[in-house]
MIDRENGU-814844 format. One record per residue: residue number from 1; chain; x, y, z of N, C-alpha, C in turn; residue in one letter. Coordinates in nm, 2 decimals. Example, Ala and Ser with C-alpha at 12.3 -4.5 7.8 and 13.67 -1.06 7.14 Angstrom:
2
(1; A; (1.32; -0.57; 0.78); (1.23; -0.45; 0.78); (1.32; -0.33; 0.78); A)
(2; A; (1.28; -0.22; 0.71); (1.37; -0.11; 0.71); (1.29; 0.00; 0.79); S)
***
This chain:
137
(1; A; (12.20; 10.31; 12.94); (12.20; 10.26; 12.80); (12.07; 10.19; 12.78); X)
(2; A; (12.03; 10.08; 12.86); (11.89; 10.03; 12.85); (11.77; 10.11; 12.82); X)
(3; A; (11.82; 10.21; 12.91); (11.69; 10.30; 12.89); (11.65; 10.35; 12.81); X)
(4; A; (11.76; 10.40; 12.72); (11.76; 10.48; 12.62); (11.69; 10.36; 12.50); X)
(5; A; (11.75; 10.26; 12.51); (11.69; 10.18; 12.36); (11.55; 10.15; 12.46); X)
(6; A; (11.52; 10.11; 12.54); (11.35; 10.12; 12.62); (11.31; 10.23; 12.55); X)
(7; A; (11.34; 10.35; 12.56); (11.29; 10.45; 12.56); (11.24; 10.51; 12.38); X)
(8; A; (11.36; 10.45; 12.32); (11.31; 10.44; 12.18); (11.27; 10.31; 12.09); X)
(9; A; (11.26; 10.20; 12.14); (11.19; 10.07; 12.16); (11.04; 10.13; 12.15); X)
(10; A; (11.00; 10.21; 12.27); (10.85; 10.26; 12.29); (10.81; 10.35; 12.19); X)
(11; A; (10.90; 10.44; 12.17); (10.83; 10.52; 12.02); (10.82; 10.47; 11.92); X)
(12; A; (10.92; 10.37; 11.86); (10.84; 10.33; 11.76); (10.71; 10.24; 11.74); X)
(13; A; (10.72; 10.15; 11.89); (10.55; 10.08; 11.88); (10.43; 10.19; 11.90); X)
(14; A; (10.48; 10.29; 11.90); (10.35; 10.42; 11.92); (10.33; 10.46; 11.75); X)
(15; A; (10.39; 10.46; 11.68); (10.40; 10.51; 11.51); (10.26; 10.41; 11.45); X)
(16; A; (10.23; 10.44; 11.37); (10.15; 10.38; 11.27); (10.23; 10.26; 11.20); X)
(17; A; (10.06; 10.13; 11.16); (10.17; 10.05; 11.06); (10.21; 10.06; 11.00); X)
(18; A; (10.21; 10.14; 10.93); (10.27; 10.15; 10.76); (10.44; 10.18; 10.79); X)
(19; A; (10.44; 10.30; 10.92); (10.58; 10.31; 10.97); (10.66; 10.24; 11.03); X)
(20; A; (10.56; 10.12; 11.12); (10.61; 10.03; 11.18); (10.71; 9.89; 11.08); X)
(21; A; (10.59; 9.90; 10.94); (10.67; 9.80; 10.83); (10.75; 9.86; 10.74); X)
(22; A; (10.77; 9.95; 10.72); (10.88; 10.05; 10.69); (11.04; 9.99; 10.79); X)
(23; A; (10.98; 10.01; 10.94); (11.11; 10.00; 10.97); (11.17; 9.87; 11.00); X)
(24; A; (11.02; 9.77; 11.00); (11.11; 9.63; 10.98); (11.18; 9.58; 10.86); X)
(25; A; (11.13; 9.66; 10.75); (11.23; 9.62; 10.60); (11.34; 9.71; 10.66); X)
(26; A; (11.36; 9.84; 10.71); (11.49; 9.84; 10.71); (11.60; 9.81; 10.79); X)
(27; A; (11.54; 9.76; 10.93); (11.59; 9.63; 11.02); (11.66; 9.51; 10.99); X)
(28; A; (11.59; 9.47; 10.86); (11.64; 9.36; 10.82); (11.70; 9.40; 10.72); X)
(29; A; (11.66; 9.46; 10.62); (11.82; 9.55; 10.46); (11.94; 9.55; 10.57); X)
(30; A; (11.94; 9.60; 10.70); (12.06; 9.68; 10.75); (12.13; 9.56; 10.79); X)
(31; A; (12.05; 9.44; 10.88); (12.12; 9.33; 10.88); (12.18; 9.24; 10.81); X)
(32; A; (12.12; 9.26; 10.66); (12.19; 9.15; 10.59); (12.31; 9.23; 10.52); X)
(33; A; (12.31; 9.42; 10.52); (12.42; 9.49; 10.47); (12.53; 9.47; 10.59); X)
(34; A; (12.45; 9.47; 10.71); (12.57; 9.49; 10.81); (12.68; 9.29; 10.86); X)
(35; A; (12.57; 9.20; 10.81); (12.63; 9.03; 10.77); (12.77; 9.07; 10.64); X)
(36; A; (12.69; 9.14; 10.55); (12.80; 9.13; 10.44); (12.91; 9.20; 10.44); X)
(37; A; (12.91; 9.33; 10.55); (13.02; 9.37; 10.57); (13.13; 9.37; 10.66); X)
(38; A; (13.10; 9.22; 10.71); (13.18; 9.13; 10.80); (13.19; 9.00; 10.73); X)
(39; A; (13.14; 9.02; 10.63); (13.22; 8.86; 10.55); (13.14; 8.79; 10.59); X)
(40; A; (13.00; 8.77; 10.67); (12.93; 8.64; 10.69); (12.79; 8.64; 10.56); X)
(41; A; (12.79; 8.56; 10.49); (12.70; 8.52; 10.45); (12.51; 8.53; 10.54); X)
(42; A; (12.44; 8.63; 10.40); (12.34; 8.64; 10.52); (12.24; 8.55; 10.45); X)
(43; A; (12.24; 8.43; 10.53); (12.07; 8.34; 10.54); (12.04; 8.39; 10.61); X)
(44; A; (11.91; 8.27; 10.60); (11.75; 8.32; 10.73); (11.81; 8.30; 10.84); X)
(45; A; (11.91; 8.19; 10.87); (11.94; 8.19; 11.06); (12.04; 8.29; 11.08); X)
(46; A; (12.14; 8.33; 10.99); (12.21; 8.44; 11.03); (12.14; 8.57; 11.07); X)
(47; A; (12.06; 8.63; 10.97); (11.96; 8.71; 11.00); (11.87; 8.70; 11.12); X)
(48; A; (11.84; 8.63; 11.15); (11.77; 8.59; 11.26); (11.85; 8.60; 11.38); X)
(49; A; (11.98; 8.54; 11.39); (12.05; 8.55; 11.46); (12.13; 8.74; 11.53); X)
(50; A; (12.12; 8.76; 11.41); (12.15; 8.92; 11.40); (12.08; 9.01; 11.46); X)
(51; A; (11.95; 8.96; 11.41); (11.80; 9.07; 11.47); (11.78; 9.05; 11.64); X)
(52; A; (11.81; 8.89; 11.65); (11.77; 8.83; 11.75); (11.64; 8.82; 11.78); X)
(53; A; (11.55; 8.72; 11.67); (11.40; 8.65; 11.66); (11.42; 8.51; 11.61); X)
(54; A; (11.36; 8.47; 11.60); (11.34; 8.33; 11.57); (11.37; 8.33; 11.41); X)
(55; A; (11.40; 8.19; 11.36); (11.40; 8.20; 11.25); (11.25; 8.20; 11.12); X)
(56; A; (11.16; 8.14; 11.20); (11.01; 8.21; 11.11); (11.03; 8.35; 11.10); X)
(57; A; (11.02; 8.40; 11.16); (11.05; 8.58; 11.18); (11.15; 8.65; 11.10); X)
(58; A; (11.21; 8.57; 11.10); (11.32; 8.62; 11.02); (11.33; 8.61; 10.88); X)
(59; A; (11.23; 8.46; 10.91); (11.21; 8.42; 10.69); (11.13; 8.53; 10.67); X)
(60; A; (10.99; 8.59; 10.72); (10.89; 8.67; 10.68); (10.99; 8.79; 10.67); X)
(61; A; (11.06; 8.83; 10.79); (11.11; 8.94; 10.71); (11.17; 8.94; 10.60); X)
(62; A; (11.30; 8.88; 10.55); (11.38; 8.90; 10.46); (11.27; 8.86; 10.37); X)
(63; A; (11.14; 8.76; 10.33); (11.09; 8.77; 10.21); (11.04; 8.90; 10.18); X)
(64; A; (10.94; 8.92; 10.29); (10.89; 9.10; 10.26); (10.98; 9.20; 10.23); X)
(65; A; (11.11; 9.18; 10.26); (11.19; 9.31; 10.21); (11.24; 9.25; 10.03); X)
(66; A; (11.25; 9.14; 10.05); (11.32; 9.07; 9.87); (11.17; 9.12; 9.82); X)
(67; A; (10.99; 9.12; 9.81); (10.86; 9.14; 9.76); (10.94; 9.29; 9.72); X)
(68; A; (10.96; 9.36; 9.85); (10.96; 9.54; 9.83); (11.06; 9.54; 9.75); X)
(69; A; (11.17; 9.47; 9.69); (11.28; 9.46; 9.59); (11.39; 9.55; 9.69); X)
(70; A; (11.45; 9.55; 9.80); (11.52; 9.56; 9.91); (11.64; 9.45; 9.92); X)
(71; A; (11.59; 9.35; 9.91); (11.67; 9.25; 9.93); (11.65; 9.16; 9.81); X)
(72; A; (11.77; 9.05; 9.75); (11.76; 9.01; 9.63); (11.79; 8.80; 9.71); X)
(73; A; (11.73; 8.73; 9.67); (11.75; 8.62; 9.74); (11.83; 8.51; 9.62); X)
(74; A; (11.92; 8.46; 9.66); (11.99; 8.35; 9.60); (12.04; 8.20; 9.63); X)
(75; A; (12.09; 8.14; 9.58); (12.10; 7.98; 9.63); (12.24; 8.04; 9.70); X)
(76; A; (12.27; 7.93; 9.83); (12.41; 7.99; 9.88); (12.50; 7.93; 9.79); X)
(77; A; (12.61; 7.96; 9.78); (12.75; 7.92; 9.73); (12.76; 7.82; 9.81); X)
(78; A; (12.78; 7.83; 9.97); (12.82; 7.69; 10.03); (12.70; 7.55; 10.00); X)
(79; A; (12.61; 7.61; 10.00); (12.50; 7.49; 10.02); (12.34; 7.52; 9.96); X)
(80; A; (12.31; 7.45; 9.78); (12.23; 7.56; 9.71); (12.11; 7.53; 9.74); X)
(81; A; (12.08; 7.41; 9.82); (12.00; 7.45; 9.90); (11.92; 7.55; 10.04); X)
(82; A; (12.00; 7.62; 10.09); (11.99; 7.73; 10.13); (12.00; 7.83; 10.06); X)
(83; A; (11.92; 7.99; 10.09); (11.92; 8.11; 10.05); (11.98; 8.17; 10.12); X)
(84; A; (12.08; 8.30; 10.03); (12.13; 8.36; 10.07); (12.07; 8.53; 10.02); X)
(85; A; (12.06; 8.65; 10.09); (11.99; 8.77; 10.07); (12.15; 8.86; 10.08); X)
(86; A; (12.10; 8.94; 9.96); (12.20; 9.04; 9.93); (12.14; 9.18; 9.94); X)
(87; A; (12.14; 9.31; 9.99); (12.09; 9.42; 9.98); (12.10; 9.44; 9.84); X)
(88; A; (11.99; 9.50; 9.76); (11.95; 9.54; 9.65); (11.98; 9.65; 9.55); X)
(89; A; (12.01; 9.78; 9.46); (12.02; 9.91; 9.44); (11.91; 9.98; 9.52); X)
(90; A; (11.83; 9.92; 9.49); (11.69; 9.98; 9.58); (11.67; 9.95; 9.72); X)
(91; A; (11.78; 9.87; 9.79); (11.80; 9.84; 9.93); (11.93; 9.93; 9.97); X)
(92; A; (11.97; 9.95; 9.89); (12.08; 10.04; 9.93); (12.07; 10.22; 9.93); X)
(93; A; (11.98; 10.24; 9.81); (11.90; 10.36; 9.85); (11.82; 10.36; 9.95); X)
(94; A; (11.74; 10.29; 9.99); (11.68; 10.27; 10.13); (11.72; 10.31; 10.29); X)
(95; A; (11.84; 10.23; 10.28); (11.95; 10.22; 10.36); (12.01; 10.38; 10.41); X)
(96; A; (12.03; 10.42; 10.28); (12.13; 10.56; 10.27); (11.99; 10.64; 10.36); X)
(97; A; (11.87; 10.66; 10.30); (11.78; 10.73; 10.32); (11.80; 10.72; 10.48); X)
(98; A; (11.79; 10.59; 10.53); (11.75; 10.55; 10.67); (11.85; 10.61; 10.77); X)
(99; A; (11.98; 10.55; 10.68); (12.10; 10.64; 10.78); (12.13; 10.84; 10.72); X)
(100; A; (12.08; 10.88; 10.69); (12.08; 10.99; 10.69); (11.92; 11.05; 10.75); X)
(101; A; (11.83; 10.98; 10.76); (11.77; 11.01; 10.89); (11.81; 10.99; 11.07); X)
(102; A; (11.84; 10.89; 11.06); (11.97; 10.85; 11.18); (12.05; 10.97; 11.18); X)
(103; A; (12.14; 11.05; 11.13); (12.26; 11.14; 11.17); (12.13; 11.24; 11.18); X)
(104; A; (12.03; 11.29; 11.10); (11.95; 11.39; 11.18); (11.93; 11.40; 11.32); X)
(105; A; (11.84; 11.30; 11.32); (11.83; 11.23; 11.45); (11.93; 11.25; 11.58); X)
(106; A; (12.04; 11.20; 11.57); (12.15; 11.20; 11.58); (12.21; 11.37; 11.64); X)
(107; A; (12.21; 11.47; 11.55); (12.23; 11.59; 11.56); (12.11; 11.63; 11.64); X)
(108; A; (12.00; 11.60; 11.59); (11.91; 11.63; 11.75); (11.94; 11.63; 11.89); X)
(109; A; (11.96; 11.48; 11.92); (11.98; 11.49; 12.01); (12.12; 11.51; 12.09); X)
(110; A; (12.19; 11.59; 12.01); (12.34; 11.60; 12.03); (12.30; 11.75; 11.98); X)
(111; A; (12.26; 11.83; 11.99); (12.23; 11.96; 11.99); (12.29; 12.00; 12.11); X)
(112; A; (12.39; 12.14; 12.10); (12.47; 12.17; 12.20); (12.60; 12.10; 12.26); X)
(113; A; (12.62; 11.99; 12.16); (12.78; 11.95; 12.18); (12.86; 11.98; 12.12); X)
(114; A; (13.00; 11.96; 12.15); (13.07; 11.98; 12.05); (13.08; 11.92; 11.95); X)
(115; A; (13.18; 11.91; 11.84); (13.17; 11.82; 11.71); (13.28; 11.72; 11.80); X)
(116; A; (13.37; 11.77; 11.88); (13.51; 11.68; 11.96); (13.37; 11.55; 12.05); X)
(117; A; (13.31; 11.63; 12.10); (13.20; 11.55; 12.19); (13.10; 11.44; 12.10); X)
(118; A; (13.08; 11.52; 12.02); (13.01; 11.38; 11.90); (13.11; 11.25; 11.80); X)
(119; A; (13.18; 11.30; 11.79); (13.29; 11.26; 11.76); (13.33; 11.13; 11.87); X)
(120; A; (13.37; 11.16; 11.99); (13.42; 11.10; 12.08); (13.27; 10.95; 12.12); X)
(121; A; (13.18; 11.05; 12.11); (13.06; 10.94; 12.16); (13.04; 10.84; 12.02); X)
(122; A; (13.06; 10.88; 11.90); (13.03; 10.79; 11.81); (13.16; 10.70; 11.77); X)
(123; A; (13.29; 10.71; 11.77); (13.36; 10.63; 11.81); (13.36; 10.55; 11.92); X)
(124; A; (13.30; 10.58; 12.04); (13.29; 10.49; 12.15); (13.19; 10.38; 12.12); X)
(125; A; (13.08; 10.42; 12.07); (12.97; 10.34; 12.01); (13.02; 10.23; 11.92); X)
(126; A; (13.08; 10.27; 11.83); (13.16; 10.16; 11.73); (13.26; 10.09; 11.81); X)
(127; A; (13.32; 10.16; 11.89); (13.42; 10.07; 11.93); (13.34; 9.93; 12.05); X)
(128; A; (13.21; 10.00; 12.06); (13.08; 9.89; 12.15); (13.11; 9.79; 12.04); X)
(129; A; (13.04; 9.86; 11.96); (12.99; 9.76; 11.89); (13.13; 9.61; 11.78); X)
(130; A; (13.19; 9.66; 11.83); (13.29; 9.59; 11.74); (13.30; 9.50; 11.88); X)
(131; A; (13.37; 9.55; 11.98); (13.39; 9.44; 12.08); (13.28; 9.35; 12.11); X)
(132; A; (13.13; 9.39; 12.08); (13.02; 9.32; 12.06); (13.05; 9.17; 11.99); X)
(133; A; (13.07; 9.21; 11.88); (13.07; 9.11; 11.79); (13.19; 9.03; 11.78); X)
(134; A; (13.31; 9.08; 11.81); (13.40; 8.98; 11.88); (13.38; 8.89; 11.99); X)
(135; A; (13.29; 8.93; 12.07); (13.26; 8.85; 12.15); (13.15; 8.75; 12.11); X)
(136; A; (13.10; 8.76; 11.99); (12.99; 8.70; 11.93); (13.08; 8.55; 11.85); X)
(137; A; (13.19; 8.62; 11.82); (13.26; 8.54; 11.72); (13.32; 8.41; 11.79); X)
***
């Protein structure tokens, strides 16, 4: 498993900038879609915490994606002095775009399986990822 995210870790520092900022706005749209679909409020340290960067990093991102109109920024409900980022219409088209390049992707390299075999591997992945984040909790 390491390898595999090494291994595509490295392709994308090989892409050009313009692709490389491309896919940190949608690194960060995806984190504050994937905060809000667990009920956590996304500020800058939750985002940060999500991405796993510091929180300067994390401010530049989510502002750069709120500039590209991706992300929409607000005073929080709990405390209005902090901001909270909501994915956008135009961050959600984004998104769609991103994850339907993903299942391309996806079908690439799962070329020659079954649909029972893809099926099985992407439920296992979710079910990673959920016990992930239980353990986070």
């Amino acid at each position: 498993m390491f390898e595999f995210v090494r291994h595509w870790s490295r392709r994308s520092l090989a892409t050009d900038h313009m692709v490389a900022e491309q896919g940190r706005l949608v690194l960060v749209t995806e984190a504050v879609h994937s905060l809000a679909q667990r009920g956590i409020p996304a500020t800058v340290n939750a985002v940060a915490r999500e991405i796993g960067i510091d929180q300067s990093g994390a401010s530049r991102l989510v502002k750069s994606a709120a500039e590209a109109g991706y992300l929409a920024l607000r005073a929080s409900e709990a405390d209005g002095r902090r901001r909270q980022a909501t994915v956008s219409s135009s961050g959600r088209a984004m998104l769609k775009q991103a994850h339907d390049w993903q299942e391309r992707v996806f079908g690439q390299l799962t070329d020659g399986w079954s649909e029972r075999r893809r099926r099985d591997f992407q439920r296992a992945m979710t079910d990673l990822m959920d016990r992930s984040y239980a353990l986070d909790g």
